[in-house]
C-alpha positions, -999 to 999 in steps of 0.1 A, spaced: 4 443 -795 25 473 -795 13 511 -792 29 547 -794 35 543 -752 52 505 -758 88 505 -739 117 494 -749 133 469 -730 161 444 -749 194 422 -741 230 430 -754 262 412 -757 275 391 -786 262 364 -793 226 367 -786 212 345 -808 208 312 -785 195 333 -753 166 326 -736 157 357 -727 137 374 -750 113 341 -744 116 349 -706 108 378 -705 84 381 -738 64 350 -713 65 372 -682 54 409 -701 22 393 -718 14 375 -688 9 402 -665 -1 428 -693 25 451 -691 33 471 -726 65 464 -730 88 451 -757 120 428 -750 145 427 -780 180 409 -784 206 431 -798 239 421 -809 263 444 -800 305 444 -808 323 451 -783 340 479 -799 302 495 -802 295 490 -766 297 528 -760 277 540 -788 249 513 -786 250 526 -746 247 562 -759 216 548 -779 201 538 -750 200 568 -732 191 588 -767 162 565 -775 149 566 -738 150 527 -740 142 514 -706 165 490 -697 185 461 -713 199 435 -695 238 426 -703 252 393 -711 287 380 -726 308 393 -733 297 429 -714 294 423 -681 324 436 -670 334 458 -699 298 476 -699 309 491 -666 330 522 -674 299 536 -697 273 538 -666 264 568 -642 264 541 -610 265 512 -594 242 490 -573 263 480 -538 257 442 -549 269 453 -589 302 471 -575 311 442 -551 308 417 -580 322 437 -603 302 429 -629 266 441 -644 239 420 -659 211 447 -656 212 483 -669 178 505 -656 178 541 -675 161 570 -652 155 597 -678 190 592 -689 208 579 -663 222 545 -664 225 528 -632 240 489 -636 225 461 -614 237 425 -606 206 405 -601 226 370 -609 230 365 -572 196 372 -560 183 345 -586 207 325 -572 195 323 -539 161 330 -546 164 289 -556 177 281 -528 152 299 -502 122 282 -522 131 247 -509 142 263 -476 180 254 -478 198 277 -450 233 294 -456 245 309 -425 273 290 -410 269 256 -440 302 249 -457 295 253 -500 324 246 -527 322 267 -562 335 255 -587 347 282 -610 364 314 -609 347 334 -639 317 361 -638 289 333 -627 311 323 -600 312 357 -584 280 363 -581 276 328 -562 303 337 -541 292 371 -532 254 353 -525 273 330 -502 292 349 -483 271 374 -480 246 348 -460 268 338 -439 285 305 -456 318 293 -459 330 297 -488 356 278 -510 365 281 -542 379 255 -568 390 264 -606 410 243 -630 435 275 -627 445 283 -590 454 316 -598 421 327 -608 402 304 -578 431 328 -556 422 362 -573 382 354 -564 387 347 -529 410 374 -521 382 396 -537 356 384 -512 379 379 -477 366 408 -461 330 397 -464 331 364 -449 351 329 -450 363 319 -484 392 299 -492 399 283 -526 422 257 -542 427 236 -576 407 208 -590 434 184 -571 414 201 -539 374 193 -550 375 157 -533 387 172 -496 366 201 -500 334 182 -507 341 162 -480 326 184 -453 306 208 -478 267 205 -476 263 228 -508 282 221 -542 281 246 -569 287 247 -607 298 281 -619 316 264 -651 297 258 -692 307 223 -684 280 201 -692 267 227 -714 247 217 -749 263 202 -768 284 189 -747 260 176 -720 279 143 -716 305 163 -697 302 167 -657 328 189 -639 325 164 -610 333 128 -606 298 111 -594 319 89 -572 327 126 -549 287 130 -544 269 116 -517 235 119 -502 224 150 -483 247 172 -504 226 201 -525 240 201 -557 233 234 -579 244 237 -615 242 271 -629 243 252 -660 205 256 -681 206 236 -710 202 211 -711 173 217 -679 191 182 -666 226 182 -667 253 148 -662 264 165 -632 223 168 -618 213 129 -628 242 119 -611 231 142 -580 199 126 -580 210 92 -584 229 93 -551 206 109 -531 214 144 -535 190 177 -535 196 188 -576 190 226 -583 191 233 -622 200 265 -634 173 274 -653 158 287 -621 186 312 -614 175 325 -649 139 328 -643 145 344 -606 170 370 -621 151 379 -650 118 387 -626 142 408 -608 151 425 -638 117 432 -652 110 444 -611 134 468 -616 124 482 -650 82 480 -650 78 483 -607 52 456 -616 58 428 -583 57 389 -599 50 361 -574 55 329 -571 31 318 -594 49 336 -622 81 321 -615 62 283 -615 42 293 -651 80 310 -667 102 282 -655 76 253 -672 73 276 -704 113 273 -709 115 238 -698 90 236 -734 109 258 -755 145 238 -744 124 204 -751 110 214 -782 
């Protein structure tokens, strides 16, 4: 129930209609009592500014920022996060009495998954595949542990670009699809930073099962469907299978950190991540 002190906290980018977080974070508010409000708001990219203006005018908290904003949303902020400025791309926006600092908390849910079953980056070998927005924040979150890095994109130009962007954090090499198979060979950690498998075209894997074996951790970034082609697969031949609907509750805690100060454990992560699996289900 909402109140004259009820904050505003919401999601832009175009389209919004199939996101998930308004649930998330709708789930995560009412849980721990906090009186707050989360909206989706489309917003055209030619009224990126003046819904960014709004913000600021309307002393609405914070919004987070999906496609197709990420990058573009940049320009109209006061600052940077270190992490937001390396990725070059910003998926939360906090506003401090009218200041609008940008975030990236994309890579901290991404290993957030990863340090809850107690997988270890420094010095492990991972492959990426992808070269978009997803796929830097993975590579950034690798590198910045400590893992060799390489990245593989049906373009090499773009898989070229990404590494280049990252060399003087760590190891990161990249190559085409032609190069997956002799990456994978000695990589313990394969990533999927691509919408392939996506609904409604969950059929679709980005990797042939014959290239996974057992012992390899296998993380899809991809959330719905919860269990991807590319995950069964994973399981079937003895792999460790990390969904991405995870990464998605892990960031958005972050996000709601950084707006409300209110601290979520891991209890609240277990309790969000079982109320999507519902809502993607039916």
């Amino acid at each position: 129930m909402t109140d004259s002190r009820t904050r505003l906290l919401g999601l832009i980018g175009d389209p919004v209609e199939h996101s998930l977080s308004p649930r998330l974070h709708s789930f995560l508010l009412a849980r721990a009592g906090l009186n707050y409000c989360y909206l989706a708001f489309r917003v055209p990219e030619a009224s990126l500014g003046e819904a960014l203006s709004g913000m600021r005018a309307l002393g609405i908290r914070g919004v987070n920022v999906t496609i197709p904003h990420k990058e573009a949303v940049i320009p109209f902020l006061d600052e940077l996060s270190p992490a937001a400025e390396a990725i070059g791309a910003v998926n939360v926006i906090v506003n401090e009495a009218g200041r609008l600092r940008g975030h990236n908390t994309d890579w901290e849910g991404f290993l957030k998954a990863l340090d809850s079953r107690g997988v270890g980056l420094c010095g492990r070998k991972a492959v990426v595949v992808g070269a978009g927005g997803a796929a830097a924040a993975v590579v950034y979150a690798l590198v910045s542990s400590g893992a060799e890095v390489a990245v593989v994109n049906r373009t090499p130009s773009r898989a070229r670009a990404l590494a280049r962007r990252f060399s003087s954090l760590g190891s990161v090499t990249h190559g085409g699809l032609h190069d997956l198979a002799a990456f994978l060979r000695e990589a313990e950690l394969l990533v999927n930073a691509t919408p392939v498998g996506m609904t409604p075209h969950a059929e679709e894997s980005p990797v042939p099962a014959d290239l996974l074996r057992e012992g390899l951790v296998v993380y899809d970034l991809v959330y719905n469907p919860p269990e991807t082609k590319l995950l069964r697969d994973a399981g079937e031949r003895g792999c460790l299978a990390i969904g991405g609907l995870e990464m998605l509750v892990y960031q958005g805690i972050r996000a709601l950190e950084l707006w409300t100060g209110h601290r979520f454990g891991d209890e609240d992560a277990a309790s969000a991540l079982k109320h999507l699996e519902g809502v993607l289900r039916g």
